[in-house]
C-alpha positions as CSV (number, residue, x, y, z in Angstrom):
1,X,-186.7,-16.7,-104.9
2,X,-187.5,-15.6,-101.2
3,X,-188.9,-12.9,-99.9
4,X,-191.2,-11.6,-97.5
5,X,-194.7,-10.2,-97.9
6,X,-195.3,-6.9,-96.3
7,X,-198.8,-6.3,-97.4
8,X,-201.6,-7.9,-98.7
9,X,-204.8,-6.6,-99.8
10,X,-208.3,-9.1,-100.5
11,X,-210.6,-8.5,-102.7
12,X,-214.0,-10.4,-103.0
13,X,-214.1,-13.5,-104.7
14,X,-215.9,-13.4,-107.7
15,X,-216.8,-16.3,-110.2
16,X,-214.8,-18.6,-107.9
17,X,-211.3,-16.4,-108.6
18,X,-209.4,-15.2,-105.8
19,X,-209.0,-12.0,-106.3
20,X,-206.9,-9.0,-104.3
21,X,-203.2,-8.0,-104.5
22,X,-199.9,-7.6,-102.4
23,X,-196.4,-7.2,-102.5
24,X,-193.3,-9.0,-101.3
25,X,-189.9,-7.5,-100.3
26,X,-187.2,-10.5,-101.6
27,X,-184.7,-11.4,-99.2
28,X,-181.9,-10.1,-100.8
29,X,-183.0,-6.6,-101.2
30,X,-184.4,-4.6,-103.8
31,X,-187.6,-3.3,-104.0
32,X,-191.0,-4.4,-103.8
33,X,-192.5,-7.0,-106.4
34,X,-196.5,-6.7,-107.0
35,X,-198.3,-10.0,-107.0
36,X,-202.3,-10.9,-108.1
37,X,-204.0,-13.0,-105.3
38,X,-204.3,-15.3,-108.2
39,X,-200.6,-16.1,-108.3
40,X,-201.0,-17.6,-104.7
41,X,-201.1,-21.5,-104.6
42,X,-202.4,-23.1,-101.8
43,X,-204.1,-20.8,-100.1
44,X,-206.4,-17.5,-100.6
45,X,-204.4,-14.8,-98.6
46,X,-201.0,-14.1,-97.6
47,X,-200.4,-12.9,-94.0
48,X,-198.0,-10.0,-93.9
49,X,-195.1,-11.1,-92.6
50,X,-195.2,-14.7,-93.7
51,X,-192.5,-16.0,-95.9
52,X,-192.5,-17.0,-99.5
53,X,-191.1,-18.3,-102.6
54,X,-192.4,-17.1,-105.6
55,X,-190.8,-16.4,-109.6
56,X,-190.6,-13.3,-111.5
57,X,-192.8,-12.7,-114.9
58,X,-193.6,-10.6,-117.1
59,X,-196.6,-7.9,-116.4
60,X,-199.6,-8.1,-118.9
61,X,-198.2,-5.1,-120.4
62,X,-194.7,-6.8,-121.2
63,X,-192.9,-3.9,-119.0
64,X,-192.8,-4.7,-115.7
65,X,-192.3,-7.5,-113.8
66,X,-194.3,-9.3,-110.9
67,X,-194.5,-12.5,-108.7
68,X,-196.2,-15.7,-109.6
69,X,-196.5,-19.0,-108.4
70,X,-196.7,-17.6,-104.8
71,X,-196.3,-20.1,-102.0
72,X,-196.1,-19.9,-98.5
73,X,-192.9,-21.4,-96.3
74,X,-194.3,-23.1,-93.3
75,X,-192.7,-22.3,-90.3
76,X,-191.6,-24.7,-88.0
77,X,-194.8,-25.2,-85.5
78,X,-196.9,-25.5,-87.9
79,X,-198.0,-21.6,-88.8
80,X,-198.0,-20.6,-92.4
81,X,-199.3,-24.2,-93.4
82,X,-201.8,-24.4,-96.3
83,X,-205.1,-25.5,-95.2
84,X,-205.3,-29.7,-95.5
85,X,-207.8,-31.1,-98.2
């Protein structure tokens, strides 16, 4: 899925975990989808505004539902890229 993330929220890194929160709007509507900044791959923050794919899981509670496996979509000019290793 695509969507868009409208606000992102760090936390402090603790025990070598990113940590922090956001939420995404998807691109074909609906309403906002929580994610944990340790569902980001790649990277360790999310810019609001960027672009990204993500899927939908299961909450640890079994009731709602949330992003995983949060990555960003580089644009074309190069913003949005991961950091090279």
């Amino acid at each position: 899925m695509h969507g868009i993330v409208v606000r992102f929220f760090p936390g402090r890194p603790r025990n070598h975990q990113r940590h922090g929160y956001g939420f995404i709007v998807p691109c074909d509507g609906g309403a906002e989808i929580y994610f944990h900044g340790n569902a980001l791959q790649g990277v360790s923050s999310a810019p609001e505004g960027c672009e990204v794919t993500y899927i939908l899981v299961r909450g640890k509670e079994g009731h709602t539902v949330q992003a995983a496996n949060v990555r960003l979509v580089p644009f074309v000019g190069g913003e949005n890229e991961p950091p090279q290793k």
